[in-house]
LOKOL-406233 format. One record per residue (C-alpha): y, z, x; residue in one letter. Coordinates in Angstrom, 1 decimal. Layout:
LOKOL-406233
R,y,z,x,residu
R,Y,Z,X,A
...
//
This chain:
LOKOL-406233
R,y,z,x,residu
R,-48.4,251.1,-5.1,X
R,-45.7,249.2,-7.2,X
R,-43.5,246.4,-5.9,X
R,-40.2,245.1,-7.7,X
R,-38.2,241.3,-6.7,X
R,-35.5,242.2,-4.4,X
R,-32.7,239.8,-3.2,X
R,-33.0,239.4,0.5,X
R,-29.8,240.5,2.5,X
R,-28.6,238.2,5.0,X
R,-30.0,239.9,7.8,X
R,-33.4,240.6,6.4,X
R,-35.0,237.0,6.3,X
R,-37.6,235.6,4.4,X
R,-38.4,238.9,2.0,X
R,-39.9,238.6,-0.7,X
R,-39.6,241.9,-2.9,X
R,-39.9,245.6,-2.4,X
R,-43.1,247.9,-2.3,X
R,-44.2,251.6,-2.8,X
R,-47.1,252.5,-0.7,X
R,-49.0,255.3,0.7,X
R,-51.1,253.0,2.6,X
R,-50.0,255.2,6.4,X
R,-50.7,258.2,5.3,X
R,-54.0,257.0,4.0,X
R,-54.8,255.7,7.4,X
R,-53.1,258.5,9.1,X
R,-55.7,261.2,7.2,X
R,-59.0,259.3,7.1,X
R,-61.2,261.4,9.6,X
R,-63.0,259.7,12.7,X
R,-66.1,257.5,11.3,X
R,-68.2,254.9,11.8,X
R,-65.5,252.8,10.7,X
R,-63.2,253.3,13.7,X
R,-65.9,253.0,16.3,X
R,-66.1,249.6,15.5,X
R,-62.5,249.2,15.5,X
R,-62.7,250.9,19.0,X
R,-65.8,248.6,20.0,X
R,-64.7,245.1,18.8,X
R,-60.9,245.4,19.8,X
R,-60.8,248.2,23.1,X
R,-63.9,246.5,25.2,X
R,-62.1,243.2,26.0,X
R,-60.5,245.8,28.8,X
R,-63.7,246.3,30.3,X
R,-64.0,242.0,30.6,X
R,-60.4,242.3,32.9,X
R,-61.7,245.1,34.9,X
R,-64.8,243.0,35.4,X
R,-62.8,239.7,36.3,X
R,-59.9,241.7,38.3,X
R,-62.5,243.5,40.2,X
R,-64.4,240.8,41.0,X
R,-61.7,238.5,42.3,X
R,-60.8,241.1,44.8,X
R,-64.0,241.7,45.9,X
R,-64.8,238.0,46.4,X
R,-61.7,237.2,48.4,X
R,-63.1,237.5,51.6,X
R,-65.9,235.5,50.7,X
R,-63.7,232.8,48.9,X
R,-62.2,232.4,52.4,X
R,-65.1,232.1,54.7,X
R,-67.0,228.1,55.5,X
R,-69.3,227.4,52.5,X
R,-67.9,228.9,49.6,X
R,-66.9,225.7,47.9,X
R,-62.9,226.6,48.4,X
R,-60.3,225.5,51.0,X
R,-58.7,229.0,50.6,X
R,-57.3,232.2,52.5,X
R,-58.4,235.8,51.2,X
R,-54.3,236.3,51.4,X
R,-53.5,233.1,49.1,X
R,-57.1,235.2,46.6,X
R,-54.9,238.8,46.7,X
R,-51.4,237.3,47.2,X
R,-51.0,234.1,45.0,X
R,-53.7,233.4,43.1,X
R,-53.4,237.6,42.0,X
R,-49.6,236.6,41.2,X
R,-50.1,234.0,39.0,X
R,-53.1,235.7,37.0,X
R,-50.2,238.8,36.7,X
R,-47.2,235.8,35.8,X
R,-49.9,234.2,33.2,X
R,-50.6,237.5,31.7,X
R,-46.3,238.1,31.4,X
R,-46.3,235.0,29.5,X
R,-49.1,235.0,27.7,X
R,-47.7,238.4,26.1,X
R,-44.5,237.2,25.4,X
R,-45.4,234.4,23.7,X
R,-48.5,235.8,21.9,X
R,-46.9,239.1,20.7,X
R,-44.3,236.8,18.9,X
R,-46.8,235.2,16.7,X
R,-48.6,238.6,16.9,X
R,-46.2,240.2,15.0,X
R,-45.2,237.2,12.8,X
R,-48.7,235.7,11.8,X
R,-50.5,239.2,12.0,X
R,-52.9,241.3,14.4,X
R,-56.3,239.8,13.7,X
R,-55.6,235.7,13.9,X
R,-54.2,236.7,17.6,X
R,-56.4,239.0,18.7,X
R,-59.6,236.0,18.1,X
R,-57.3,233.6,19.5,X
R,-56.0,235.0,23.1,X
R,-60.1,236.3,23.2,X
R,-60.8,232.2,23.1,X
R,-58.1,231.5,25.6,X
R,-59.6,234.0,27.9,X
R,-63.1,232.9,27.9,X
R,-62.0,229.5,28.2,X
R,-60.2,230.0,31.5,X
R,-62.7,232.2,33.1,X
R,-65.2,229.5,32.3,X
R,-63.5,226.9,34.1,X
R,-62.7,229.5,37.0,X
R,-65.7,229.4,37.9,X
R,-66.2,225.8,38.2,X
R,-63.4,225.6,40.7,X
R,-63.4,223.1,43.3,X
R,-59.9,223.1,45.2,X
R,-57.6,225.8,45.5,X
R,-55.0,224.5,42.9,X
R,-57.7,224.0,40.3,X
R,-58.4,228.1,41.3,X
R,-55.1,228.8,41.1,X
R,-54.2,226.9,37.7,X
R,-56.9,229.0,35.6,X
R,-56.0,231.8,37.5,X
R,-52.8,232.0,35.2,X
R,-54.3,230.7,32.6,X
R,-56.9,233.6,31.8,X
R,-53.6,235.7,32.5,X
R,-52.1,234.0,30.0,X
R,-55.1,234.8,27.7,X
R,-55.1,238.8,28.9,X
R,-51.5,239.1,28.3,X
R,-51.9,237.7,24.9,X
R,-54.6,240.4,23.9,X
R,-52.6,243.3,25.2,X
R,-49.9,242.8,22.8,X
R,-52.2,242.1,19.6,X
R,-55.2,244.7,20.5,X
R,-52.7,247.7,21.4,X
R,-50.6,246.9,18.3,X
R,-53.5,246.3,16.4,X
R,-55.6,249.8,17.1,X
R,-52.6,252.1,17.0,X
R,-51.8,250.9,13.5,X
R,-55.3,251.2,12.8,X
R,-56.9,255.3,14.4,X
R,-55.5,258.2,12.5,X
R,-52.7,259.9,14.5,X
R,-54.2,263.0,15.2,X
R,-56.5,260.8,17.5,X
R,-54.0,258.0,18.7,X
R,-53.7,259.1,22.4,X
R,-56.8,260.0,23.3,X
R,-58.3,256.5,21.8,X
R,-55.5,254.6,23.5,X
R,-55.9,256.1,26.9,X
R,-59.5,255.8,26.6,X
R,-59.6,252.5,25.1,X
R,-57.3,250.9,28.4,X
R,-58.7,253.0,30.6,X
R,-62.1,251.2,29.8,X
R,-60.9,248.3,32.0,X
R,-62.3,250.7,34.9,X
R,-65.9,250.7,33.7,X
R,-65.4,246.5,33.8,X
R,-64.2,247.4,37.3,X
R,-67.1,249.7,38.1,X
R,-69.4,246.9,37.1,X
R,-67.5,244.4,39.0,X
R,-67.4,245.9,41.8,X
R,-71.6,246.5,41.8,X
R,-72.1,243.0,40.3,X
R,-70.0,241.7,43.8,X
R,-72.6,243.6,45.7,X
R,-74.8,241.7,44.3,X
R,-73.2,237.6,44.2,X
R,-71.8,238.1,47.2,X
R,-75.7,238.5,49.1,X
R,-76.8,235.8,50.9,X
R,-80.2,236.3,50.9,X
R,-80.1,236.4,46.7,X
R,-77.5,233.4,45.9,X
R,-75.5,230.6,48.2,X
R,-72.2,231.4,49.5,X
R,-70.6,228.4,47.0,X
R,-72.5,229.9,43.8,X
R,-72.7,233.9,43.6,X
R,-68.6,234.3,43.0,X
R,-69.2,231.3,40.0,X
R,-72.0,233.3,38.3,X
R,-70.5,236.3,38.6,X
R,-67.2,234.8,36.3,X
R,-70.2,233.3,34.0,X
R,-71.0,236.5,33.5,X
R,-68.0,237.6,32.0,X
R,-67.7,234.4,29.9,X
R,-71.5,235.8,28.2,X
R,-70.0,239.5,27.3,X
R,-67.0,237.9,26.1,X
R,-68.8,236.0,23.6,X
R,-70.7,239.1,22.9,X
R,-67.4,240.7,21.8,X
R,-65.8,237.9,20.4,X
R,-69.1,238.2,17.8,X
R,-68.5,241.9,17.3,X
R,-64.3,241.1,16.6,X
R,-65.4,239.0,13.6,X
R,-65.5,242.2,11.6,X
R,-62.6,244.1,12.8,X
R,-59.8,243.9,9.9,X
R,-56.2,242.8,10.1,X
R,-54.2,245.9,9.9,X
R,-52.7,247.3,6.4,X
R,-50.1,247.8,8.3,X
R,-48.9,244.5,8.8,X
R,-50.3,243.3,5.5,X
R,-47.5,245.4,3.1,X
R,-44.6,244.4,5.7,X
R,-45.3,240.8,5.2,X
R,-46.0,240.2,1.7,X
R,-49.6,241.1,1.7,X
R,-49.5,244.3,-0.3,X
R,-52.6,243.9,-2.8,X
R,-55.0,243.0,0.6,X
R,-53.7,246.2,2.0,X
R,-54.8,248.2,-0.7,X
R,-57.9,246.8,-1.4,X
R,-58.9,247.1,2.4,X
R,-57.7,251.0,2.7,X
R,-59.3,251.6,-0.1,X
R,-63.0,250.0,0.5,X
R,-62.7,252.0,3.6,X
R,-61.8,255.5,1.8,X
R,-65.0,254.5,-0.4,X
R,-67.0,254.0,2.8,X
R,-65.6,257.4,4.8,X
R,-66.3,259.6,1.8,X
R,-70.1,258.2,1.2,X
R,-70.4,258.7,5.1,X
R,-69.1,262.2,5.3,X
R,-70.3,263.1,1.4,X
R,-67.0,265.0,0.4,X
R,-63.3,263.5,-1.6,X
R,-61.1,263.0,1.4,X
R,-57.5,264.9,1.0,X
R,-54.6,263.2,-0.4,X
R,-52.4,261.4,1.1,X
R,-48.9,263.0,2.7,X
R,-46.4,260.9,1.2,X
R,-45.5,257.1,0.5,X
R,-42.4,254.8,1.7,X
R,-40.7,252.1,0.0,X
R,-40.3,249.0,2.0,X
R,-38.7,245.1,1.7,X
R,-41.5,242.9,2.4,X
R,-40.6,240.5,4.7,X
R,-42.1,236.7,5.9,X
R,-41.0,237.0,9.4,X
R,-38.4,238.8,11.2,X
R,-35.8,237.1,13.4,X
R,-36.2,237.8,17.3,X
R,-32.3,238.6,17.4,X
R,-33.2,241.6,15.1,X
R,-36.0,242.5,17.5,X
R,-33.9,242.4,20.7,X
R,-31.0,244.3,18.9,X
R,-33.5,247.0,17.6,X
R,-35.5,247.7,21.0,X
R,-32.1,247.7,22.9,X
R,-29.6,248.7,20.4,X
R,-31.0,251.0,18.2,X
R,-33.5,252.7,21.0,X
R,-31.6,252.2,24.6,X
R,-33.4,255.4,25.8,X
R,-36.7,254.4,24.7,X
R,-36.2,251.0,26.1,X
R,-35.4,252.9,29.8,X
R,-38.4,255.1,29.4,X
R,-40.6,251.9,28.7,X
R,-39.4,249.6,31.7,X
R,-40.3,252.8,33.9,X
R,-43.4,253.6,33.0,X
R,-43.9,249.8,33.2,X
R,-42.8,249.3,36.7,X
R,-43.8,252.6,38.5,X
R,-47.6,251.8,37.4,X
R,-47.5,248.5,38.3,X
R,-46.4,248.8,41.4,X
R,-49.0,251.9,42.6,X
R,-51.6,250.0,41.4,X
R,-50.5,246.9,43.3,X
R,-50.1,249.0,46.4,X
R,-54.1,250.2,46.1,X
R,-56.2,248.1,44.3,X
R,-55.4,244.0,45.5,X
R,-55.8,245.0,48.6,X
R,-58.1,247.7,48.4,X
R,-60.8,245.5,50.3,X
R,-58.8,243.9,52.9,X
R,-57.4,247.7,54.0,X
R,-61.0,249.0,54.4,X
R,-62.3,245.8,56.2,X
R,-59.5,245.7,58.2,X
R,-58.8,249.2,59.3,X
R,-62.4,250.6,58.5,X
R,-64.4,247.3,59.8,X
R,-66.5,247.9,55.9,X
R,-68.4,244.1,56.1,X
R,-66.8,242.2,52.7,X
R,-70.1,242.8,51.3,X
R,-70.2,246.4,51.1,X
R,-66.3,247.2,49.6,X
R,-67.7,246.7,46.3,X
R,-69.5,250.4,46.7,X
R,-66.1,251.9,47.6,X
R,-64.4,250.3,44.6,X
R,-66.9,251.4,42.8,X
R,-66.1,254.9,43.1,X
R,-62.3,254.9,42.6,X
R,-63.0,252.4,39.5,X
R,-64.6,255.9,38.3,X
R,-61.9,258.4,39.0,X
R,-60.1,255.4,37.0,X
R,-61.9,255.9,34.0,X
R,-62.5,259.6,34.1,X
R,-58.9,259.8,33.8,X
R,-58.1,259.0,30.6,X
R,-61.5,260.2,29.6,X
R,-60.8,263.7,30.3,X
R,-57.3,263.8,30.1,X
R,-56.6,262.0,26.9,X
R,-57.3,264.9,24.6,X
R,-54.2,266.5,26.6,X
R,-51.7,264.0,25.5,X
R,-52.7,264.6,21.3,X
R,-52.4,268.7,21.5,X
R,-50.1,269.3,25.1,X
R,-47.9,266.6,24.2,X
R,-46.5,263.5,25.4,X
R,-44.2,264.3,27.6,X
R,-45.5,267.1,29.6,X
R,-48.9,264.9,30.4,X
R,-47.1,261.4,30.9,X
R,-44.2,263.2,33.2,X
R,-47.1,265.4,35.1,X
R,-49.9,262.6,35.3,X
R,-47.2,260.3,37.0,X
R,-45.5,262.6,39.3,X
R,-48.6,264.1,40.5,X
R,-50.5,260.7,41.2,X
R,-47.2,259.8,43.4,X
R,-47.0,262.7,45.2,X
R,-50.8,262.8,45.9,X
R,-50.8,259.1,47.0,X
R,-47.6,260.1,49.1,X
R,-50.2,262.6,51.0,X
R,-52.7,259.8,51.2,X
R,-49.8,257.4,53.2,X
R,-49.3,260.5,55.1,X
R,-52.8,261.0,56.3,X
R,-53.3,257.3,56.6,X
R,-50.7,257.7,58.9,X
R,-51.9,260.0,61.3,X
R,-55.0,258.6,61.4,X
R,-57.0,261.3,59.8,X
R,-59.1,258.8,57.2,X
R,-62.5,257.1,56.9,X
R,-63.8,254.8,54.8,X
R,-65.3,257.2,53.3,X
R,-62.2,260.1,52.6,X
R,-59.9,257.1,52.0,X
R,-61.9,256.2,49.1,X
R,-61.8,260.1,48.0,X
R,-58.1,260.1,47.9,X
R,-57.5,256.8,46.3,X
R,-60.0,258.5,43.4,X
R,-58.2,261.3,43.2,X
R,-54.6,259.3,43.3,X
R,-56.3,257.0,40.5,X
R,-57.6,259.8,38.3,X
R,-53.9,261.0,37.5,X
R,-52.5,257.5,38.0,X
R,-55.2,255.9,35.4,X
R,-53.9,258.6,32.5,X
R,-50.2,257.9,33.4,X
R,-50.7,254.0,33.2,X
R,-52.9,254.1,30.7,X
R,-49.6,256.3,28.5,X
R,-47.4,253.7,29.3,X
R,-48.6,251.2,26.6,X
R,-49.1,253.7,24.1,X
R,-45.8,254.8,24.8,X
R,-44.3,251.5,24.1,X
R,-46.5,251.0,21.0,X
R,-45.5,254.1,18.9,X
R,-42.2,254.9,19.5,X
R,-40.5,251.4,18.2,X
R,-40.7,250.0,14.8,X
R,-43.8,248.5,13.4,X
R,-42.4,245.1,12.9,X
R,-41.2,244.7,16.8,X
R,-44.4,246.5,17.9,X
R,-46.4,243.7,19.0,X
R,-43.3,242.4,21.2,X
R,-41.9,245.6,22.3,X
R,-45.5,245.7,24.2,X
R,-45.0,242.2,25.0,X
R,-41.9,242.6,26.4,X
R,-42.4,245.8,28.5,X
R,-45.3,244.8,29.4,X
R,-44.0,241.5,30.5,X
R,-41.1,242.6,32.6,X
R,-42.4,245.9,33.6,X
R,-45.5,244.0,35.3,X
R,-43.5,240.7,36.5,X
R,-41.2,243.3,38.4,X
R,-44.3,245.4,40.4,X
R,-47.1,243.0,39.4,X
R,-45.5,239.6,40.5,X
R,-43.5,240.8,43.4,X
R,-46.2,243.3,44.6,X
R,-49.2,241.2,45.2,X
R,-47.1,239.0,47.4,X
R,-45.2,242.0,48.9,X
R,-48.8,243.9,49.6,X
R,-51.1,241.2,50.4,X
R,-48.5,240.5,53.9,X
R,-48.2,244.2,54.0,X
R,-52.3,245.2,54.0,X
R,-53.1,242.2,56.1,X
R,-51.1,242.7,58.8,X
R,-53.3,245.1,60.4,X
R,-50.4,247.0,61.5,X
R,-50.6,250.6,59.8,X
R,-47.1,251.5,59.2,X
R,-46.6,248.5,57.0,X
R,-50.1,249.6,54.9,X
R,-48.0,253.6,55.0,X
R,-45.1,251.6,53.4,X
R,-46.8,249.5,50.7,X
R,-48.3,252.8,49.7,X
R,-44.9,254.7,50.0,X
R,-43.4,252.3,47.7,X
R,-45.9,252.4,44.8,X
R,-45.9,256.4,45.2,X
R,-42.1,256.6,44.9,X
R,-42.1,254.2,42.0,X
R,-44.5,256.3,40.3,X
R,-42.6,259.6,41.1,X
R,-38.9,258.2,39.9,X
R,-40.9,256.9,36.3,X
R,-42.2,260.2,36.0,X
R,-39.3,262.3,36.2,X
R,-37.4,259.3,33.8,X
R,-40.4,260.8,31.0,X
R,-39.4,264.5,31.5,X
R,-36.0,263.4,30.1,X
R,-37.0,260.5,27.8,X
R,-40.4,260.7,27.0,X
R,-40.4,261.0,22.6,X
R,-42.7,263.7,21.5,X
R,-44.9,261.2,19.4,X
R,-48.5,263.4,19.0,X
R,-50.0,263.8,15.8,X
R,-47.5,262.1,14.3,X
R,-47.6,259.0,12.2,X
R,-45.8,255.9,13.4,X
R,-43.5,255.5,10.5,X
R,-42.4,258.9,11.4,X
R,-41.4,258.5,14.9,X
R,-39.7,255.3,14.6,X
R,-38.9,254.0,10.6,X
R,-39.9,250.7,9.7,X
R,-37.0,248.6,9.8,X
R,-38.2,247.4,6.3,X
R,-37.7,250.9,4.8,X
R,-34.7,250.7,1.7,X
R,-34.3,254.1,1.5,X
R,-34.9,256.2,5.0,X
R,-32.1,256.3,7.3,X
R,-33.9,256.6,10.9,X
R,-32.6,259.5,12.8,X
R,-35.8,260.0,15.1,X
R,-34.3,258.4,18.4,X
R,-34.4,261.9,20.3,X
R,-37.2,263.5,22.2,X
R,-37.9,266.5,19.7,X
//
């Protein structure tokens, strides 16, 4: 590694000099260790805490709403505003948290939004009116959105590329086994004959706060990524972290490891402007910026269309008690997960763009059939659930590819808030709009207007998928710096906008 001052142009602020490195292809070559499980453990099981608090919000809506609960509030105001405002927290908390994501690094963010979190889920469950409900509501969004940007940005720049899309896909598909265990823990709370109508739905957020403490302990001793470090300044810490981890890899695995593929030379840089952000995500990258809003949307909106009101549709149409949905959610929270389990391997050796195009088409059309048979009347309870899992096992992979998408194919510097920002508008456009558009729709008791929530999130998912059979970038087993060059590069032209 060598590094030599550099004037700063006048559209590169703050830099501070210029640097040689191999550290990516170092990363990019290590093989899967002990090392990277605990990346995978302290960073990727936050997801599991949203399933857990997503899940159990939904579940506890009816009960929220009945006399005794401790709230003057509707199950419709639970799935419709109080599920908007967690989803409009989240969009801001992502915004403004990737910012100083990717300008005051990966690790100080990813410990803070984890705090903000806890906090708010702490004090959700000492609600005592329906605005105090609602307030915290947005702020534990706010705290979610946050660690979206810094935790995705954070554990691409951190798992070799030949195992980037699996460990994504599985790492936010996790938030289903949260879900799986929300939606058994409800089962639980929500029994009269163990806890009080006004005190099972508190414990059960308690609960949350505890594992989230248990993670915020294990996050202590995840690093800040080397990636970041030689952007901004930090070159010597880079080095001295890849290294100690080469040292640690080879005593684990008792062989050299191979040399590294190349290096880059780079302008370090303090900060870089948000102008230069925007103009690089819609400037430089116009087709990738389409491809991200799409994926964004489209998932957004099927999952708005299933899973808020997932229990009023099967107490309302399939008279299941309140008590009981939790069983049902259980089992598409599972076809969630398996997913990205199974499929993930597809999306390092098939490819991008075959499996992100196919997983989202597919889970449309299926859920289109579901509508269908809805429609007729042909479900139960019972084969309801079965389709939702098989619409969710598909969807869960697609959804689950839309976030690595929009981490790997833009430059490392806007990486934090290029998820940020997709993420942010993507979700405010399906995840805003559809909680209050669904919640009237599934609560009506009407079943054309259930056929049509459901025909909206299928269509959304279908149009997103054919956008990645033109767009999607064929990023597997490739390093970052590869598909989309650092903007801090001096020498590298970037030519890798296309979707060879």
């Amino acid at each position: 590694m060598t590094a030599a001052a550099s004037s700063s142009p006048d559209s590169v602020p703050a830099s501070t000099g210029t640097i040689t490195t191999s550290v990516p292809a170092r990363l990019d070559r290590l093989p899967w260790s002990r090392w990277h499980w605990m990346i995978v453990i302290g960073l990727g099981t936050v997801w599991i805490l949203d399933g857990l608090e997503v899940t159990i919000v939904g579940n506890v809506a009816g009960r929220l709403a009945e006399e005794g609960s401790g709230l003057d509030i509707s199950a419709a105001q639970v799935t419709g505003i109080a599920a908007a405002l967690y989803v409009a927290g989240a969009c801001s908390g992502a915004l403004f948290f990737g910012r100083l994501t990717d300008r005051y690094g990966r690790k100080k963010l990813f410990m803070v939004t984890l705090a903000v979190y806890l906090a708010a889920t702490a004090m959700t469950a000492l609600s005592f009116e329906s605005w105090w409900f609602f307030l915290f509501r947005f702020l534990t969004g706010f705290g979610i959105g946050g660690e979206y940007a810094a935790i995705n940005s954070a554990i691409d720049e951190l798992i070799p590329s030949l195992y980037r899309g699996r460990v994504d896909l599985i790492i936010n598909g996790s938030y289903w086994l949260g879900a799986i265990g929300g939606a058994l823990l409800s089962i639980v709370m929500l029994d009269t004959a163990i806890f009080p109508k006004d005190l099972g739905w508190r414990l059960s957020f308690a609960l949350g706060v505890v594992l989230g403490l248990v993670i915020l302990l294990v996050r202590r001793h995840v690093p800040e990524s080397p990636r970041w470090q030689f952007i901004h300044g930090r070159g010597e810490k880079a080095e001295a972290l890849v290294s100690s981890v080469e040292r640690e890899i080879e005593q684990e695995k008792g062989e050299p490891l191979p040399p590294p593929a190349g290096e880059i030379t780079i302008q370090e840089r303090k900060s870089i402007g948000f102008g230069l952000i925007a103009r690089t995500v819609f400037g430089r990258y116009p087709r990738r910026a389409i491809l991200g809003l799409s994926l964004f949307i489209g998932q957004a909106f099927l999952y708005n269309a299933i899973t808020f009101g997932f229990g009023t549709i099967l107490s309302t149409f399939f008279d299941v008690p309140t008590g009981s949905t939790g069983y049902y959610f259980a089992v598409i929270a599972a076809g969630n997960f398996l997913g990205p389990l199974l499929l993930g391997k597809l999306f390092d050796t098939v490819g991008r763009r075959v499996m992100i195009s196919s997983t989202y088409i597919l889970s449309g059309l299926l859920l289109f059939g579901t509508a269908w048979l809805f429609d007729r009347g042909s479900l139960t309870a019972t084969t309801m659930t079965a389709c939702w899992c098989v619409v969710l096992f598909f969807a869960s992979a697609g959804a689950s590819s839309a976030y690595l998408t929009v981490s790997e194919v833009f430059p490392m510097e806007t990486r934090a808030m290029a998820i940020a920002f997709f993420y942010a508008l993507g979700t405010a456009a399906g995840g805003i709009s559809g909680p209050l558009i669904f919640a009237d729709l599934t609560e009506s008791g009407v079943v054309a207007d259930t056929v049509l929530a459901f025909q909206i999130g299928a269509g959304l998912m279908c149009a997103a998928g054919l956008v990645a059979v033109f767009l999607a970038v064929r990023a597997e087993r490739r390093s970052l710096e590869d598909i989309a060059t650092p903007l801090s590069v001096t020498t590298a032209a970037d030519t890798s906008d296309v979707t060879a």
